[in-house]
C-alpha positions as CSV (number, residue, x, y, z in Angstrom):
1,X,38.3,-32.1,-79.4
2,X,39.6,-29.1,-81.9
3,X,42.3,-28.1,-79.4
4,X,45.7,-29.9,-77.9
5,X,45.3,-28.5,-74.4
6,X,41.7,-30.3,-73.9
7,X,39.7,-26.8,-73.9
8,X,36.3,-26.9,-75.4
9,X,35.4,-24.7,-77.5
10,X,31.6,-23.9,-77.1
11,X,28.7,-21.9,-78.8
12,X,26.0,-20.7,-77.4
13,X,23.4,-19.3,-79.0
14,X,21.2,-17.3,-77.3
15,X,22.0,-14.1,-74.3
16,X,19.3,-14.7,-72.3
17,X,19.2,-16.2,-68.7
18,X,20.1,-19.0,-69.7
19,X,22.9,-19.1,-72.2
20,X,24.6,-16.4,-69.8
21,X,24.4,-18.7,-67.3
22,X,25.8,-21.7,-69.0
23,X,28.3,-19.7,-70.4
24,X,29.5,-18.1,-66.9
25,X,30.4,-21.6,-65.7
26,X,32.1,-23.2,-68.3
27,X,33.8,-20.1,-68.6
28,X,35.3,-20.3,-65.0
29,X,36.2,-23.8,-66.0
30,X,38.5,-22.6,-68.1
31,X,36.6,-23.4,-71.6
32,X,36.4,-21.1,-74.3
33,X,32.9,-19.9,-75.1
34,X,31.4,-17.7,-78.0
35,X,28.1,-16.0,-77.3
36,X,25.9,-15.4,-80.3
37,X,22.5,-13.0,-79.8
38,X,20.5,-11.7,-82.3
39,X,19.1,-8.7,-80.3
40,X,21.4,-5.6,-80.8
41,X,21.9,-5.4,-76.7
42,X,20.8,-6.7,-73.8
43,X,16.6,-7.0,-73.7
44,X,16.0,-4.6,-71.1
45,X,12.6,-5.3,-68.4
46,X,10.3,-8.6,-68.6
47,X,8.4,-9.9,-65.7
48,X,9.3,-10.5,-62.0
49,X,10.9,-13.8,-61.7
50,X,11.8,-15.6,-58.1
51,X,14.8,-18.1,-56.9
52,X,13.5,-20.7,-54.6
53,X,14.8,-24.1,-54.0
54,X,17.1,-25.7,-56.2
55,X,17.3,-22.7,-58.5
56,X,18.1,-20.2,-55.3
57,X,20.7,-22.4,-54.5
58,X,22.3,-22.6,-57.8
59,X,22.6,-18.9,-57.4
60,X,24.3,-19.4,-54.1
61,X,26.6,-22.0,-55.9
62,X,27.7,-19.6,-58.8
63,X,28.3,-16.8,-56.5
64,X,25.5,-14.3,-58.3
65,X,23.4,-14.3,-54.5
66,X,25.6,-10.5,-54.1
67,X,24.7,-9.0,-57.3
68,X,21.1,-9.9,-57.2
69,X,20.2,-8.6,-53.5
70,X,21.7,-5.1,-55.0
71,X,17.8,-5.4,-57.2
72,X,15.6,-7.2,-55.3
73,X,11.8,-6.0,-55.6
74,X,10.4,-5.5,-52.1
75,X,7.0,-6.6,-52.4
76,X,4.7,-8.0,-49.8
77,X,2.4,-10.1,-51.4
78,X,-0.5,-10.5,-53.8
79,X,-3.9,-9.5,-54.0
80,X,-6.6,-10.2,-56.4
81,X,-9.0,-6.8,-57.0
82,X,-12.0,-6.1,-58.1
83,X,-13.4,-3.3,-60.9
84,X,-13.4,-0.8,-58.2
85,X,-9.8,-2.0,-56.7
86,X,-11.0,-3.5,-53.3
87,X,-9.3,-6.4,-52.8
88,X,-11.0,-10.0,-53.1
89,X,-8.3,-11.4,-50.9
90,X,-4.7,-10.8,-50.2
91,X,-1.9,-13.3,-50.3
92,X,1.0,-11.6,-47.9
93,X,5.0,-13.1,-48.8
94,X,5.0,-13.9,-44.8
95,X,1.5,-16.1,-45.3
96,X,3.3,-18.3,-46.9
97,X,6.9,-18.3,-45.6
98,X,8.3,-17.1,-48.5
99,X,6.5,-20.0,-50.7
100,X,4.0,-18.6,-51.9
101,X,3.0,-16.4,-55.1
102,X,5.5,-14.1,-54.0
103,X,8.6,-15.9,-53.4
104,X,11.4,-13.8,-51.1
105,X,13.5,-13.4,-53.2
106,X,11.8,-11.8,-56.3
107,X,14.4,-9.8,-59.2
108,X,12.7,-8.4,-62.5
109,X,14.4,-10.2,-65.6
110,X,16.2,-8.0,-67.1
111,X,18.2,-7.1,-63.7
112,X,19.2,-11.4,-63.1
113,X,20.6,-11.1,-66.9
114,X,22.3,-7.8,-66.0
115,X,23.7,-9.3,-62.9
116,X,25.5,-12.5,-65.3
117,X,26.4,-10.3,-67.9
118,X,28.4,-7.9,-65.4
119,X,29.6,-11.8,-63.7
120,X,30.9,-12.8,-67.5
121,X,32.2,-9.5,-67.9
122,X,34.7,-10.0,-65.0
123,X,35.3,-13.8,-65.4
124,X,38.0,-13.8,-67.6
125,X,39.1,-16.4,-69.4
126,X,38.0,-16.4,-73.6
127,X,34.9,-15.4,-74.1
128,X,34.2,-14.3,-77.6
129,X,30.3,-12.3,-77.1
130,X,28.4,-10.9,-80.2
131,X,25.7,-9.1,-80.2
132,X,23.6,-8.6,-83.4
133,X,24.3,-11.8,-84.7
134,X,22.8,-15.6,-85.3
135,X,23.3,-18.8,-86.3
136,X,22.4,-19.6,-90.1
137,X,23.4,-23.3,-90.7
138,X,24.8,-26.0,-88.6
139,X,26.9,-29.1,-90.1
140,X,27.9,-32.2,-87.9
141,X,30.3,-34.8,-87.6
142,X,31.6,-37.4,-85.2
143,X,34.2,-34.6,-83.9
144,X,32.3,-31.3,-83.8
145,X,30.2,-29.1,-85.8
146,X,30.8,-26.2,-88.3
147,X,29.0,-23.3,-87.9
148,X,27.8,-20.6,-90.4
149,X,26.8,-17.0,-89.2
150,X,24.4,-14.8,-90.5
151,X,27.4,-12.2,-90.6
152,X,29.0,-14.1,-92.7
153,X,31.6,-15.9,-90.4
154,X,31.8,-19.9,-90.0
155,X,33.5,-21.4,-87.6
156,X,34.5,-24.6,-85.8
157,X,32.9,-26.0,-82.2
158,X,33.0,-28.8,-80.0
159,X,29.6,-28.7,-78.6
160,X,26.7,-26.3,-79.7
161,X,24.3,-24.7,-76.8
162,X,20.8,-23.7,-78.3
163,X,19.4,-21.4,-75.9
164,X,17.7,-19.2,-78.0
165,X,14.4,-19.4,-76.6
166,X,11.0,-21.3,-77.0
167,X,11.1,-20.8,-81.1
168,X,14.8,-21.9,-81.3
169,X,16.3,-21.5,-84.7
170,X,18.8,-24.0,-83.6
171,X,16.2,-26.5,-82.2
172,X,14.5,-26.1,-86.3
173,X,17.6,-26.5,-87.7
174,X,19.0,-29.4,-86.0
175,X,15.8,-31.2,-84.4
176,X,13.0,-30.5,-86.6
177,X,9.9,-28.0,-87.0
178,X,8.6,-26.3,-84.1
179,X,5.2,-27.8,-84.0
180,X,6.4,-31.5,-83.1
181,X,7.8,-30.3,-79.8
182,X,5.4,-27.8,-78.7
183,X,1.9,-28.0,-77.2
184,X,-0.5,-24.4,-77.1
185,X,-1.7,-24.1,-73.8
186,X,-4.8,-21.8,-74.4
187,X,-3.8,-18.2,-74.2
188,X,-1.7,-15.8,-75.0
189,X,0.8,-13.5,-72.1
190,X,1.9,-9.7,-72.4
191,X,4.7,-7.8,-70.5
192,X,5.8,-4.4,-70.3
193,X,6.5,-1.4,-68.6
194,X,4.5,1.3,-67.4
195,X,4.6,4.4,-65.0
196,X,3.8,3.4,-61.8
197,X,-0.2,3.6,-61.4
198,X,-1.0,6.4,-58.4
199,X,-3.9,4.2,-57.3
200,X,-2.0,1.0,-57.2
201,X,-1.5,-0.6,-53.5
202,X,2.8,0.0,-53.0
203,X,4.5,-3.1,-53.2
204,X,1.8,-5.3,-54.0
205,X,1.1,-7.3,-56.8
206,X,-2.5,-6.9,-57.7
207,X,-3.9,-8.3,-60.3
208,X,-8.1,-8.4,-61.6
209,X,-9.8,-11.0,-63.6
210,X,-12.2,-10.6,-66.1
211,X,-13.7,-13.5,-67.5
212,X,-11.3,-14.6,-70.3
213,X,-8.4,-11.9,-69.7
214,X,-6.7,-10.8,-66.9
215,X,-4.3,-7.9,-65.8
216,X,-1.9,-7.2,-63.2
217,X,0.3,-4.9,-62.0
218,X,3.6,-5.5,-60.2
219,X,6.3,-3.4,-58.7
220,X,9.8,-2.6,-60.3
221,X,12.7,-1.6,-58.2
222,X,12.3,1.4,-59.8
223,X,9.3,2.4,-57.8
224,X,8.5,5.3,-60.6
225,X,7.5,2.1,-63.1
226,X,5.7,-1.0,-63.0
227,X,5.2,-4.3,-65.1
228,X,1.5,-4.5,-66.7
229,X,1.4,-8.1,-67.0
230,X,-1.9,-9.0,-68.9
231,X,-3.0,-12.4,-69.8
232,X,-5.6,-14.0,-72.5
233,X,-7.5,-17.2,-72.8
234,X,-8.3,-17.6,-76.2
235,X,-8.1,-19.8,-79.4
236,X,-4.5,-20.3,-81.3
237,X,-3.8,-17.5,-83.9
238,X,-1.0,-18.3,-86.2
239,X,-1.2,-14.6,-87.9
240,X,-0.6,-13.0,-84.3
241,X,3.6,-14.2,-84.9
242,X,5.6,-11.0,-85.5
243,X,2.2,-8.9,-85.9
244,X,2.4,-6.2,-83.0
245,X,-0.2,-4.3,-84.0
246,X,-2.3,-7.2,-83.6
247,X,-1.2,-8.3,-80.8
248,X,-2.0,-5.1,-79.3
249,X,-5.7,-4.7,-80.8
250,X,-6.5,-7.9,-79.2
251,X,-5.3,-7.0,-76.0
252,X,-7.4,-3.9,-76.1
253,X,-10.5,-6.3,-77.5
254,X,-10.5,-8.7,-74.8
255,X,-9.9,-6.0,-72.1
256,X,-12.2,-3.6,-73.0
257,X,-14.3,-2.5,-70.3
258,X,-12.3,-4.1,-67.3
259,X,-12.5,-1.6,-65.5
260,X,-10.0,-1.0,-62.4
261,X,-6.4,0.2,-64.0
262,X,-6.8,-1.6,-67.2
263,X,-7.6,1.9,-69.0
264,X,-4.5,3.6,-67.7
265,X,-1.9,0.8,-68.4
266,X,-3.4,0.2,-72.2
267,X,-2.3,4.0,-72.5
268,X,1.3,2.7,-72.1
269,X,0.7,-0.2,-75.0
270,X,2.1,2.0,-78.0
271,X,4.6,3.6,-76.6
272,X,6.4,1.3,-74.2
273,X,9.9,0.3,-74.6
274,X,9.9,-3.5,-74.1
275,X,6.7,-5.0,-75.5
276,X,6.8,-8.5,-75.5
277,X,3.8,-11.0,-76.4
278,X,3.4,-14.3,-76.7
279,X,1.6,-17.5,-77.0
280,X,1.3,-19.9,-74.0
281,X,3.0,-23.6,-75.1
282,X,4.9,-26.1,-73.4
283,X,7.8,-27.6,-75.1
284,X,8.6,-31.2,-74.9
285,X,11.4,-33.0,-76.6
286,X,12.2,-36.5,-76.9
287,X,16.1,-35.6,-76.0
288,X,17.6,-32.7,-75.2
289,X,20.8,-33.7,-77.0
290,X,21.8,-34.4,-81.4
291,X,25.2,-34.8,-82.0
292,X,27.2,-32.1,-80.9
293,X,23.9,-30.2,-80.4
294,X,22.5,-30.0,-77.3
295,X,19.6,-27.3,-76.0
296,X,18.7,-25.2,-72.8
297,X,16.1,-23.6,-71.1
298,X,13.0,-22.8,-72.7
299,X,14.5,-23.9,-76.4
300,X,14.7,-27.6,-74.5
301,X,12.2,-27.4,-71.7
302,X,9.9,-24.7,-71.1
303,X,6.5,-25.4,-69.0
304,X,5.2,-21.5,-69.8
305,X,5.2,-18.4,-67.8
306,X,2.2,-19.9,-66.3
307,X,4.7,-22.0,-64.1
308,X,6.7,-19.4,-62.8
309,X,9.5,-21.8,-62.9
310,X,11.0,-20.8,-66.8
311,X,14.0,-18.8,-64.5
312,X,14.4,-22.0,-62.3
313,X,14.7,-24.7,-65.4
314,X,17.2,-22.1,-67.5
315,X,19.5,-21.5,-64.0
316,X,19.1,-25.3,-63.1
317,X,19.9,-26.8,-66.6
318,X,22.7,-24.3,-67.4
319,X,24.2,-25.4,-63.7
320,X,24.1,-29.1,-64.6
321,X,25.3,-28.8,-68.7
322,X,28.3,-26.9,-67.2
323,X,28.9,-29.2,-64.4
324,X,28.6,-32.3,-65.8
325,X,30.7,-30.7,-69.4
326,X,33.2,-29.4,-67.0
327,X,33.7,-33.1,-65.6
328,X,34.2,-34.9,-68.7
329,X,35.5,-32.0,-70.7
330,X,37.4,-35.3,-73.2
331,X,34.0,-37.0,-73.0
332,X,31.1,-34.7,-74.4
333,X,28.7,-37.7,-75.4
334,X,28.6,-39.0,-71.9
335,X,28.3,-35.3,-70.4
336,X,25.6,-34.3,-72.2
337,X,23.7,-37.6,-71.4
338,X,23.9,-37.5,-67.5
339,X,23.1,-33.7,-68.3
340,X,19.6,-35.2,-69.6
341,X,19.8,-37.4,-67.0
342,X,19.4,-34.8,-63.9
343,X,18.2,-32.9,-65.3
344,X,14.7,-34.7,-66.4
345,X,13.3,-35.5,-62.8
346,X,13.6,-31.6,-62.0
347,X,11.5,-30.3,-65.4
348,X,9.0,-32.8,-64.6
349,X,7.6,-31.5,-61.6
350,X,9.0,-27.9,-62.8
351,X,6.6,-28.3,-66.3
352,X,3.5,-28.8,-64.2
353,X,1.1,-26.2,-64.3
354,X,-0.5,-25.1,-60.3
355,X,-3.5,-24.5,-59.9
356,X,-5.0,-26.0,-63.8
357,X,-3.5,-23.9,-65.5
358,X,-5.3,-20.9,-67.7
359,X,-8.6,-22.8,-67.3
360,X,-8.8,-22.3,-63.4
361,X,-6.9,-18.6,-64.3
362,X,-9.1,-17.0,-66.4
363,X,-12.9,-18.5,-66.5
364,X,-14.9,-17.8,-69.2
365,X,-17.9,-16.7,-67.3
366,X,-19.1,-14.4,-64.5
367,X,-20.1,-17.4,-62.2
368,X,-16.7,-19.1,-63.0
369,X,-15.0,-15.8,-62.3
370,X,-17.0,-16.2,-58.6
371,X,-16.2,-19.7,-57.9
372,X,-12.3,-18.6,-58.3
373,X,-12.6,-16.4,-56.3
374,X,-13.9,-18.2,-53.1
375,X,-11.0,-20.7,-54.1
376,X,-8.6,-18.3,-53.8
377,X,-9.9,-17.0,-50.4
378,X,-9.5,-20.9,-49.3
379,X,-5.9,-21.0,-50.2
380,X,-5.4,-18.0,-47.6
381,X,-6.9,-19.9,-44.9
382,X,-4.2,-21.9,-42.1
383,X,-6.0,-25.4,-43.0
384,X,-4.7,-24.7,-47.0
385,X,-2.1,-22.2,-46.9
386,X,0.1,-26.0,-46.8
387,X,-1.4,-27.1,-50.5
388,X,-0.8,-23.6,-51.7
389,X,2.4,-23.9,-50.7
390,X,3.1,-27.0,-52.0
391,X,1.4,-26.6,-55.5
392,X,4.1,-23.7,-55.9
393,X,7.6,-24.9,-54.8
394,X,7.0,-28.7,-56.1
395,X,10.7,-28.9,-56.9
396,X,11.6,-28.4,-53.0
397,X,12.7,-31.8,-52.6
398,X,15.2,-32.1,-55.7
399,X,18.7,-32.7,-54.5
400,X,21.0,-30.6,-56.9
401,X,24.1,-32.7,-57.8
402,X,27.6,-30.8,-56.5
403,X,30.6,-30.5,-59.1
């Protein structure tokens, strides 16, 4: 431990959900935390995400249940469309109890981070939080690890958090290349913002399928905007990394002549303020924890958007690293392996993909396309609404250690 009082002194790289998370709690336990993030501010937008189970009651736990009510999105359900926007079927929130593709308690991305950030702001304690800046190298010994910054500071740290998302620079640096952890899971995902369609249903998620691609559009607190969430089933492309305008043409290729709203939201593509894009992987590591080094969220465990549960692993993991860091502050070695060990059983049934995955998403032809469909209208009858249910919250029955 580098200080005589027992505080930890912990890094974390990464301002996302998780790594604000993580860093709340150890903050209130009175260790000293420095928050590295490479983006200039906080990433504004990103898709809907929903606390159920386990991860709604670690929100309960760290007192953030306040905060978020003040952005909850009010919507009442999903419903699949077709070209001309009639629905297929309709999945309402009260269908399914709250447990269904719309959860009850549903809060845009950007607005959960917002609510931690304002949460760390009045916490306290020492909390050192840089924006604009990144980990560059990382050098371990029995005590600690010394840190060198890309601004050019280096500095000393009982335990390193890499939370930095699915292609962690601290996961490369300090476990190995990217590709022996990660497995492409056929497609690609898109998020942004648009103004809110005048021909979308209010407070509805719809969404249309096209063979291979998909779009949907879902409500923002700010009822003015929406999120175009678009997804594609197709082949790895390594040249798509870091190439937007790319990314966009294929999103226009494999959506052309959708029909429905797909013309209006592509409008938006150019000019929207929080583009994001990505490929579709799962990452699986063989321990979470190296050294001193130890990783969160979707650096250390992420099943895909395709889940829905990427919010519910970061706000899980980041409640059991604190707790279980916060227990043995003199003992980091044996923190961060009952840390592995809770938190395991919970990513395993998080990880799995409902429903197939993209292959049952997205058919590749017009007959598949049909065949989804009357699926779908199954899941809305009384005798399957129970699997639906089920398939969706399979973390229910996780009992969430108390600290």
């Amino acid at each position: 431990m580098s200080t005589t009082d027992n505080t930890l002194r912990v890094l974390v790289a990464g301002g996302g959900i998780a790594g604000n998370a993580v860093a709340l709690q150890l903050l209130r336990a009175g260790m000293a935390v420095t928050v590295v993030e490479r983006a200039s501010a906080p990433r504004p937008g990103g898709q809907a995400v929903d606390l159920r189970g386990p991860s709604r009651e670690v929100a309960e736990r760290m007192g953030l249940m306040e905060g978020i009510n003040k952005f909850l999105l009010h919507e009442k359900g999903m419903s699949l469309v077709k070209a001309d926007g009639t629905p297929v079927y309709r999945m309402s929130m009260e269908m399914f109890d709250g447990k269904g593709p719309v959860a009850d308690i549903e809060i845009s991305r950007g607005d959960l981070n917002g609510v931690l950030l304002t949460e760390l702001a009045g916490a306290g304690g020492e909390l050192d939080y840089r924006y604009g800046d990144w980990i560059e190298t990382i050098e371990q010994d029995a005590e600690g690890a010394t840190v060198g910054f890309n601004s050019g500071r280096s500095e000393r740290y009982d335990l390193v958090i890499g939370a930095d998302g699915v292609h962690s620079r601290t996961r490369k640096m300090v476990f190995g290349p990217e590709e022996e952890f990660t497995t492409f899971l056929g497609g690609y995902m898109s998020f942004y913002t648009i103004p809110t369609p005048s021909d979308v249903e209010q407070d509805w998620m719809s969404m249309h399928v096209v063979p291979r691609a998909s779009l949907g559009i879902r409500p923002d607190f700010d009822p003015a905007t929406a999120k175009a969430i678009i997804t594609l089933r197709t082949d790895a492309d390594p040249a798509l990394r870091r190439d937007i305008t790319a990314q966009r043409k294929l999103i226009r290729d494999m959506l052309a002549d959708a029909g429905w709203l797909v013309p209006e939201a592509l409008e938006h593509l150019e000019a929207t303020p929080d583009f994001y894009f990505d490929e579709l992987v799962r990452v699986d590591m063989p321990t979470l924890s190296k050294g001193r080094v130890t990783l969160l969220g979707d650096s250390g465990f992420c099943g895909s958007p395709m889940t829905g549960m990427g919010t519910a692993m970061a706000i899980v993991g980041a409640y059991l690293l604190a707790g279980e860091l916060a227990a043995t502050p003199t003992d980091v070695e044996g923190a961060l392996a009952r840390y592995e060990a809770q938190v395991t059983p919970f990513l395993e049934k998080a990880k799995e993909l409902p429903g197939g995955g993209i292959q049952m998403m997205l058919p590749t032809s017009k007959l598949g396309l049909t065949m989804m469909q009357q699926v779908g209208k199954l899941m809305t009858t009384k005798l399957f609404r129970p699997i639906m249910m089920k398939m969706l919250d399979q973390t229910q029955d996780y009992v969430l250690p108390t600290y």
